[in-house]
C-alpha positions in Angstrom: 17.2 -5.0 6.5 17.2 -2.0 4.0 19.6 -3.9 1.8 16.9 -6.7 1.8 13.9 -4.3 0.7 16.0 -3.1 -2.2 16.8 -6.7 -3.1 13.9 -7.6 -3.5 12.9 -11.4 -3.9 11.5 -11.8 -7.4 9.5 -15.0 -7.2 7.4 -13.7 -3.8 6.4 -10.9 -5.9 5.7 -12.7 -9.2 3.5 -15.1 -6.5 1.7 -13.0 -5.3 0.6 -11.1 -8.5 -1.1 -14.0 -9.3 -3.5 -14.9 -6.3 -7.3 -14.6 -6.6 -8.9 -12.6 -3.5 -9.1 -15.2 -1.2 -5.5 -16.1 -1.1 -4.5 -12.3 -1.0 -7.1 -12.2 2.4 -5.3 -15.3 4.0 -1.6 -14.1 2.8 -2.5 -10.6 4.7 -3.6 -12.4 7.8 -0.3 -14.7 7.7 1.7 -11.4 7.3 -0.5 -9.8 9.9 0.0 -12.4 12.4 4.4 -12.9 12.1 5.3 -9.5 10.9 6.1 -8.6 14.6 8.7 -11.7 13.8 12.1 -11.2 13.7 14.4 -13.2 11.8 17.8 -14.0 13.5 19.2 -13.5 10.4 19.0 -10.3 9.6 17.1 -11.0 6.4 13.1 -10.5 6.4 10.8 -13.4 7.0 8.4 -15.0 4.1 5.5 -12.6 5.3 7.9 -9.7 5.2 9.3 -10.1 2.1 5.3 -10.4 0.7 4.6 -7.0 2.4 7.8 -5.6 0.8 7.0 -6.8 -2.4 3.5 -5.1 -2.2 4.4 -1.9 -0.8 7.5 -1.6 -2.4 7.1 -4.0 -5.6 5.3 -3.6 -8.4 1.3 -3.3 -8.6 0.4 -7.0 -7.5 -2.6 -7.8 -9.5 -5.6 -7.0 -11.7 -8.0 -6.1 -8.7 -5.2 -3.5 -7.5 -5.2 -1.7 -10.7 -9.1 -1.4 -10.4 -8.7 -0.4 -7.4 -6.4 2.4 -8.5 -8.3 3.3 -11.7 -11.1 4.0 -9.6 -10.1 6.1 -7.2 -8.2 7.8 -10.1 -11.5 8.3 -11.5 -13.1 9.0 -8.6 -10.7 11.9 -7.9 -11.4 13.4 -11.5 -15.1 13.3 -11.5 -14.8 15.5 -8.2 -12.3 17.9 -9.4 -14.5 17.9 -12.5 -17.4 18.5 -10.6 -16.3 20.8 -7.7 -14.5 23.4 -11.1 -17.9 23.5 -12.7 -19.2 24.9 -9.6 -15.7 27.1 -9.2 -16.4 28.3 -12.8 -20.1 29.2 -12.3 -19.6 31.3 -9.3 -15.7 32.2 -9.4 -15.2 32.7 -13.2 -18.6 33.7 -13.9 -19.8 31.4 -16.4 -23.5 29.8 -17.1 -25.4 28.4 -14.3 -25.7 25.6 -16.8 -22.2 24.5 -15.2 -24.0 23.3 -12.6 -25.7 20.9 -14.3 -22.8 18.8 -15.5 -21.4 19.7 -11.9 -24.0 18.0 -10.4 -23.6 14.7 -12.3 -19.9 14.4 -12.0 -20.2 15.1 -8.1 -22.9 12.0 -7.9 -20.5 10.0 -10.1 -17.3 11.1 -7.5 -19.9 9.4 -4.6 -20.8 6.5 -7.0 -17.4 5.6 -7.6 -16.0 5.6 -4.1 -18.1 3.1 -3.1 -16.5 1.0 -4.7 -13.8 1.1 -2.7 -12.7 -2.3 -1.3 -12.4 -0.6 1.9 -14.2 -1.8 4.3 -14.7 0.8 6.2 -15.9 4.1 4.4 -13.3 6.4 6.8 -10.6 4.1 5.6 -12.0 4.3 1.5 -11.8 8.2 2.3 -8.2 8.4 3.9 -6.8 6.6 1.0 -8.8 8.4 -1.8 -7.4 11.8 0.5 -3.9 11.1 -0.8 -5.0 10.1 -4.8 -7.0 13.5 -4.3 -4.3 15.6 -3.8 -1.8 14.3 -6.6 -4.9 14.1 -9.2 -5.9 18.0 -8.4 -2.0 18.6 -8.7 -2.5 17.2 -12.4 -5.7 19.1 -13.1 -3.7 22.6 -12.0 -1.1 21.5 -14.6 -3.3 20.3 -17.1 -6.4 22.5 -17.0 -5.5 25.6 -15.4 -2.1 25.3 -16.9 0.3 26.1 -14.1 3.3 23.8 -13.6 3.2 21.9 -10.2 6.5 22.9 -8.8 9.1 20.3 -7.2 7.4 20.7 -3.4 4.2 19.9 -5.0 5.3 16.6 -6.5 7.1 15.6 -3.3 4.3 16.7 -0.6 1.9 14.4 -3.6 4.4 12.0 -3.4 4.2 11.1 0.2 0.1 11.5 0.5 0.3 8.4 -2.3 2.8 6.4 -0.2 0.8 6.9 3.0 -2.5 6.0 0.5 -0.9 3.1 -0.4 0.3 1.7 3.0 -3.2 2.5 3.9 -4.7 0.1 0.8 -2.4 -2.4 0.8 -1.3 -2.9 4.9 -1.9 -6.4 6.1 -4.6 -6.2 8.8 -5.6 -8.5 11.6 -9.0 -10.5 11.1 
């Protein structure tokens, strides 16, 4: 089974890049209905070999990378938002902080709803894990210390279980 992840089939993937919305929601219900499937052969069924592609593959399509740049930007206006606070009453700078602080906290709520979650606990689980490896690139980048190699693989597996989270199959 492993060796069939690796190998993964080209065309399922290149498929399913290309399907509007509603074909993604009917795909995940066919994958969520026969995933439980086993194929006598060893090999993973269609519906699998979809999920693998997703999970595993390559970004499937234009919405996903929305989807990702949003959360992305989502996690930056927060971390942007929550330092300016940090800097007014940790680093003691201007209370005027707070006013830039304040807008980039509404725009962190703004832009988590859009989500296509569609239930706000799940939006927040999978923001959770683009959270952590985004304030792992604001330590690097702003307050210029080097994420060591236990930050990059604990932010490594909060964006896998984000991603399982996003891109699961689920039941109707």
């Amino acid at each position: 089974m492993a060796a069939a992840i690796v190998g993964l089939d080209q065309h399922v993937c290149h498929e399913v890049r290309h399907r509007d919305g509603a074909d993604r929601l009917a795909e995940h219900q066919v994958v969520a209905a026969n995933i439980a499937r086993i194929n006598m052969s060893g090999g993973p069924t269609e519906p699998q070999r979809i999920l693998n592609c997703r999970i595993f593959g390559a970004i499937a399509s234009t919405e996903d990378m929305m989807t990702i740049a949003t959360y992305c930007a989502a996690a930056l206006a927060e971390i942007a938002g929550c330092f300016a606070f940090w800097a007014w009453f940790r680093m003691g700078h201007s209370s005027l902080w707070l006013v830039p602080g304040i807008a980039s906290l509404a725009a962190f709520a703004w832009l988590l709803t859009l989500s296509p979650a569609d239930q706000a606990g799940r939006a927040y689980a999978i923001y959770g894990g683009v959270y952590i490896a985004a304030s792992l690139f604001w330590l690097w980048l702003v307050e210029g210390h080097r994420p060591d190699q236990w930050d990059l693989v604990g932010a490594a597996v909060c964006l896998a279980g984000a991603a399982i989270i996003l891109w699961a199959p689920r039941a109707a």
